[in-house]
C-alpha positions as CSV (number, residue, x, y, z in Angstrom):
1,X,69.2,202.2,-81.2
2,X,66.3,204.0,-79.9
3,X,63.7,206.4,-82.1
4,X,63.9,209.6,-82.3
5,X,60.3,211.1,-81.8
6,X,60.6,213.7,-84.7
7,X,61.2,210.8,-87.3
8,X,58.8,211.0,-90.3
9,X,55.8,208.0,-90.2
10,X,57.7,205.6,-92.4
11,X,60.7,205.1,-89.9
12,X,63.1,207.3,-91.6
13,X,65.4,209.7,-90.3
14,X,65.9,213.1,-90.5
15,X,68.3,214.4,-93.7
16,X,68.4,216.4,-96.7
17,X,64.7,216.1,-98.4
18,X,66.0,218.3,-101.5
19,X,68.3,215.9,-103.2
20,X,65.1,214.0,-104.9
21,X,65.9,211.0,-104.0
22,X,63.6,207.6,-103.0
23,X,64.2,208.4,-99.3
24,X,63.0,211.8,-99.8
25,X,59.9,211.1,-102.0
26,X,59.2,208.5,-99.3
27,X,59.2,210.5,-96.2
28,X,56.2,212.5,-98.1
29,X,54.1,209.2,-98.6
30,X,51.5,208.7,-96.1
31,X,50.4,205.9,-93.7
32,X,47.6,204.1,-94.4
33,X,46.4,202.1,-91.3
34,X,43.3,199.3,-92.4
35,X,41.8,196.3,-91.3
36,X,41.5,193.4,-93.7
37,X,40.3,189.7,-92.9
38,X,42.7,187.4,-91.5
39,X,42.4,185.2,-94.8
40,X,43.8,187.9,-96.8
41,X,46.4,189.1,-94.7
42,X,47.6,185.2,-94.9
43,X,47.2,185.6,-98.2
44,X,49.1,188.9,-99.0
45,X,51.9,187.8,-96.6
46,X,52.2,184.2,-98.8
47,X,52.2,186.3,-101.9
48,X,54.7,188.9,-100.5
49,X,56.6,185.8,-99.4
50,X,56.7,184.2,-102.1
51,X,57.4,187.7,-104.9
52,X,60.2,188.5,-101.9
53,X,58.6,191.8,-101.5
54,X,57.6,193.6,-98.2
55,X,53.9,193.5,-97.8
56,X,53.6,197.4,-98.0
57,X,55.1,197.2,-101.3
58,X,52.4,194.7,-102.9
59,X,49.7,196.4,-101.2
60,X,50.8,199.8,-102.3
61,X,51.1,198.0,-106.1
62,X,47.7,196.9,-106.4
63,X,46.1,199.7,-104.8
64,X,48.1,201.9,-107.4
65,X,47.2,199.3,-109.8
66,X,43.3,199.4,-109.3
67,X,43.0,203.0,-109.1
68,X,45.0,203.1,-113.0
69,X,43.1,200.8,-114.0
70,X,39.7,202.6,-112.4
71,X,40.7,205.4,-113.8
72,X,41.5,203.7,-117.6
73,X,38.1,202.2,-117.7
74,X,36.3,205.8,-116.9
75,X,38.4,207.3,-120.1
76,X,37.2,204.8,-122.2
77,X,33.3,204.9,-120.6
78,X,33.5,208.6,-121.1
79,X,35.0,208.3,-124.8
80,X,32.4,205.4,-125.6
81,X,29.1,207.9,-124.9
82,X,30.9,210.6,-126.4
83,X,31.2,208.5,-129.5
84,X,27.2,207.6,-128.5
85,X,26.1,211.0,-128.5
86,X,28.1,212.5,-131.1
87,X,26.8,209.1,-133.7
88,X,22.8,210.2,-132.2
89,X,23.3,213.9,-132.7
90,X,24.1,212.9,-136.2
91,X,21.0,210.7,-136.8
92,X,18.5,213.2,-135.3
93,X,20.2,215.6,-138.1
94,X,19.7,213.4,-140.5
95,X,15.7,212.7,-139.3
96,X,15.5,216.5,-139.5
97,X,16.4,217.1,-142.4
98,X,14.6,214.4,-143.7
99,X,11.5,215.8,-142.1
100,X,11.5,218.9,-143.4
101,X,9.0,220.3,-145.6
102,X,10.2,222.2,-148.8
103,X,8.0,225.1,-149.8
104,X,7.8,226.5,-153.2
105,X,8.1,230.5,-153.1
106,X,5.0,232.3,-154.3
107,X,7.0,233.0,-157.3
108,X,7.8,229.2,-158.2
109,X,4.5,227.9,-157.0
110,X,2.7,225.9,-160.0
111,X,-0.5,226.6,-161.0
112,X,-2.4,223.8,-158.6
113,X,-0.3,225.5,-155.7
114,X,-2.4,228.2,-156.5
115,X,-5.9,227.0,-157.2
116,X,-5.4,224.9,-153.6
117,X,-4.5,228.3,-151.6
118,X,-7.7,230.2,-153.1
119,X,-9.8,226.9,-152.2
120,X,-8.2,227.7,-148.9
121,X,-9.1,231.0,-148.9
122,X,-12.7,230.1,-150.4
123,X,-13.6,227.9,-147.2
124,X,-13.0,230.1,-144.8
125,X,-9.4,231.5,-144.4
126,X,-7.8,230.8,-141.1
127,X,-9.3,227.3,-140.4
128,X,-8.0,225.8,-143.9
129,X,-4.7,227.3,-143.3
130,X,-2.0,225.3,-143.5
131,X,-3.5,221.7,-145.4
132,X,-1.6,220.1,-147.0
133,X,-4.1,217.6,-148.5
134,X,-7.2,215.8,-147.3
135,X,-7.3,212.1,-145.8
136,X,-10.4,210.4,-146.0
137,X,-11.5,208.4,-143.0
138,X,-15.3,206.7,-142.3
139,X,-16.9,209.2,-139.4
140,X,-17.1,207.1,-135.7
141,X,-19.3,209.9,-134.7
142,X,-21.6,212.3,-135.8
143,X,-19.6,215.4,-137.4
144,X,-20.2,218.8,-139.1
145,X,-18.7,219.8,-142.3
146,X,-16.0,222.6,-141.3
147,X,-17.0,224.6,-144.9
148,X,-20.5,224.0,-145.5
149,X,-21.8,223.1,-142.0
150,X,-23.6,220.1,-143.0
151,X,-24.0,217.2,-140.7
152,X,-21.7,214.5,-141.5
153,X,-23.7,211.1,-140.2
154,X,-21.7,208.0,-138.6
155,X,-20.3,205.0,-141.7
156,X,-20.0,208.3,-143.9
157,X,-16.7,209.4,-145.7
158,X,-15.4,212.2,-144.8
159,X,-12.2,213.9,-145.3
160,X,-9.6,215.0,-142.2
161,X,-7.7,217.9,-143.1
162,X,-3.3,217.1,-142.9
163,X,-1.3,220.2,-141.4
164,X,2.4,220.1,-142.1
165,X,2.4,222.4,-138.0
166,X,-0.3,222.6,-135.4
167,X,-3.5,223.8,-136.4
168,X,-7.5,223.1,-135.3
169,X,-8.8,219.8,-136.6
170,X,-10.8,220.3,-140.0
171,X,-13.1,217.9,-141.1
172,X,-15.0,218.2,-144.8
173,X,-17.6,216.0,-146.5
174,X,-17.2,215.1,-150.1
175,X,-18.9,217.8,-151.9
176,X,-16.9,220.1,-150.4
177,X,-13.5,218.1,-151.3
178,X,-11.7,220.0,-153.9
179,X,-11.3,219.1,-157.0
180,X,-8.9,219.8,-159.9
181,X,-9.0,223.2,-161.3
């Protein structure tokens, strides 16, 4: 029997490619033409041998086999750093939260709120702004008092002004420290 040049790449003859059967699904595969060693193509042929499957067949199975289980492996990556980045998202709420500063409102503020704000406002307004409290620390270098402009020598205590935000580093001496009202 000789070929027909019009046959589709498989080997199959013409017919009816409507009826949805294997020879029609077939005749829409492609043809894929490689080069492996000649250990595995001993190898594939003893397996096909031995499974009593064409060598096409196997080939086509693991190929459709690694790319399913490619594919598998990427879901579960991509569900895995999902689960990640939903798990940090909720930990850097938490830290948030946790670092979050509650302010009193003018009307709720207790009377040292106040005293504290008008020692604020006694030093010099703007620079004092936003303290929170006063940390002391022993000077490395020579220093001026932010309120009183004194000179504030090196081994002396002074007193580093903590911001809750950004703000200009303030330093005080100790008579200047405040002191309950």
């Amino acid at each position: 029997m000789t070929q027909n040049p019009k046959e589709s790449e498989n080997g199959s003859a013409g017919g009816d490619e409507s009826d949805g059967s294997e020879k029609s699904r077939s005749r829409k595969d492609k043809v894929l033409h490689t080069r492996v060693p000649a250990v595995l193509d001993e190898e594939l042929k003893r397996l096909a041998e031995n499974l009593r499957v064409p060598v096409s067949n196997l080939v086509r199975t693991f190929l459709e086999d690694a790319v399913a289980a490619a594919d598998k492996v990427g879901r579960l990556a991509e569900d895995e750093l999902r689960t990640v980045a939903k798990r940090l998202a909720e930990e850097r709420e938490k830290l948030r939260k946790l670092t979050q500063v509650v302010r009193p409102s003018p009307a709720g503020a207790k009377e040292s709120d106040r005293s504290s704000s008008s020692f604020s406002e006694g030093l010099g307004g703007e620079v004092f702004a936003g303290v929170l409290g006063w940390q002391p620390l022993t000077v490395a270098t020579a220093l001026q008092c932010h309120n009183c402009e004194a000179a504030i020598v090196v081994g002396e205590t002074a007193y580093l002004g903590v911001r809750d935000g950004a703000g200009p580093r303030v330093v005080i001496d100790g008579k200047c420290l405040p002191t309950k009202a």
